[in-house]
C-alpha positions in Angstrom: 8.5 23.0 18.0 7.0 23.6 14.4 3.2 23.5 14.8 0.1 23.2 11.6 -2.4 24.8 12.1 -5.7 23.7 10.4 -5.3 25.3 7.5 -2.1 24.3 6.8 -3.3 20.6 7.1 -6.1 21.2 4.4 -4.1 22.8 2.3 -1.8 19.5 1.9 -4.7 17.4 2.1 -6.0 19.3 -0.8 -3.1 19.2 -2.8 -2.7 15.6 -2.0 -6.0 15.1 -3.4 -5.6 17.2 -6.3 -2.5 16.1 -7.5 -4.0 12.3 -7.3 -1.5 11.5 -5.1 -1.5 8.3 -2.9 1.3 9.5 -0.1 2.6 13.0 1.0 5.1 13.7 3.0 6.8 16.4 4.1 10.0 16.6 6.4 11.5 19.8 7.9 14.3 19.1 10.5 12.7 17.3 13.2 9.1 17.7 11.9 7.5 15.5 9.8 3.5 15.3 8.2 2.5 12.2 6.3 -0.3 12.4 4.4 -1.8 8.9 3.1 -5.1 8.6 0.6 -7.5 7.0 1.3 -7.4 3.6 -1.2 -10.8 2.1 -0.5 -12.6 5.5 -1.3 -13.9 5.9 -4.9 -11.3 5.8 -7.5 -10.0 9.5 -8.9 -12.3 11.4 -11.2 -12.8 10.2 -14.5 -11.4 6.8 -13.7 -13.8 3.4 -12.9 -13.3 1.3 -10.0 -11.9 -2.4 -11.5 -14.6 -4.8 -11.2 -14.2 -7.7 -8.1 -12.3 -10.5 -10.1 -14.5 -14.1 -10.1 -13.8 -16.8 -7.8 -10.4 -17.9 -9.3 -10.0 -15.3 -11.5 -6.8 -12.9 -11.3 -6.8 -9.4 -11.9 -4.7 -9.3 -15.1 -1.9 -10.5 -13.1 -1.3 -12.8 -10.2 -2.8 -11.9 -6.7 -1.0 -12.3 -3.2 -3.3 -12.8 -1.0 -3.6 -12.0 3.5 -3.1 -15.1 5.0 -4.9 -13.9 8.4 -6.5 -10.5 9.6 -4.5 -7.9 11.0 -2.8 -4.7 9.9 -1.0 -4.4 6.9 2.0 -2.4 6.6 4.7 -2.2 4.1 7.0 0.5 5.3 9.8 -1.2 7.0 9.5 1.3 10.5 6.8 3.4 11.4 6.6 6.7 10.3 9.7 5.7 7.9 9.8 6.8 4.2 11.7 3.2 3.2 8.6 0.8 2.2 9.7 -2.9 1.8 8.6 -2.9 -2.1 6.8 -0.4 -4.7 5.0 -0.4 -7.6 7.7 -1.4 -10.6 9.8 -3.2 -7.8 11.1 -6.5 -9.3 10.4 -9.6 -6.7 11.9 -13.1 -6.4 9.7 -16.0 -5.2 10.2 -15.6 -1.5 11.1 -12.1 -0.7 9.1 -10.5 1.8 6.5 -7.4 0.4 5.0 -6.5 3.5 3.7 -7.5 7.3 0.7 -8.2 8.6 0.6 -7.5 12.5 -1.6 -9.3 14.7 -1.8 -9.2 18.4 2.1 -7.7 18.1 3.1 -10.1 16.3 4.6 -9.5 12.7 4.0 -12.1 9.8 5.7 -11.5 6.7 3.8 -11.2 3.3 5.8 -13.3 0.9 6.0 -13.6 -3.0 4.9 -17.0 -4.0 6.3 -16.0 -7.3 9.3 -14.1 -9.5 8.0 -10.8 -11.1 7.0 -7.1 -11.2 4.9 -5.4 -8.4 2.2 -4.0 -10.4 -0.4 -2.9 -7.8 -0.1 -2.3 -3.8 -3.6 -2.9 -3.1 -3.5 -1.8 0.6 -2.5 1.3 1.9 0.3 1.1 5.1 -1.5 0.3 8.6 -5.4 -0.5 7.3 -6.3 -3.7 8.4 -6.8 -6.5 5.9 -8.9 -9.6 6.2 -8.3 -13.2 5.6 -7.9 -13.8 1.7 -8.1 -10.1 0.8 -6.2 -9.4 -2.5 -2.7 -7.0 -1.1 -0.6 -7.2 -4.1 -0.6 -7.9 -7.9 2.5 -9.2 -9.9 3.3 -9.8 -12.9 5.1 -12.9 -13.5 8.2 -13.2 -14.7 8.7 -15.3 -17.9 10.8 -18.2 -17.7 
């Protein structure tokens, strides 16, 4: 068995950090580390957090929105590197972007609209409440 020691674990949190990266992982045979960012700390040096948007007011683009509380996840599997969309993914109205898990049971986050994924607002497995923005798209044109 391939063992970290502490160290070791900084030194890819570190570089994780530095390299403004949002997810890390690193596979050798059998072991595997995943590293995710933390998305709800401050934004990365130099940059400014995007105001809230208004009460019906979209972040330049349209939101999809948690239809309950739970925990959100977009990789397909746990632990698995294959996520069920990304950022520059084109979506059609309907196809599912990620799952919201509550009390073991899996609810699928659907587009309500055609378009690009512009923004993952969520990182995989933090829980999400009801009406909390997950996704911004950008419509496609007719």
């Amino acid at each position: 068995m391939i063992g970290l020691d502490i160290e070791e674990v900084k030194a890819y949190a570190k570089l994780l950090k530095e390299e403004d990266l949002k997810v890390l992982t690193i596979k050798d045979g059998d072991f595997k580390i995943h590293l995710e960012a933390n998305v709800a700390d401050a934004p990365p040096d130099g940059q400014q957090a995007a105001p809230e948007p208004e009460r019906g007011e979209e972040a330049s683009g349209h939101t999809i929105k948690a239809k309950q509380v739970g925990t959100f996840f977009i990789e397909k599997e746990e632990n698995s590197d294959e996520m069920f969309v990304s950022v520059g993914d084109d979506v059609s109205e309907g196809d599912t972007l990620g799952v919201i898990e509550a009390m073991k049971v899996f609810n699928d986050v659907k587009a309500d609209v055609s378009g690009t994924v512009e923004e993952i607002l969520v990182g995989n497995g933090e829980s999400v409440e009801y009406d909390q923005p997950l996704f911004i798209l950008r419509p496609k044109e007719d």
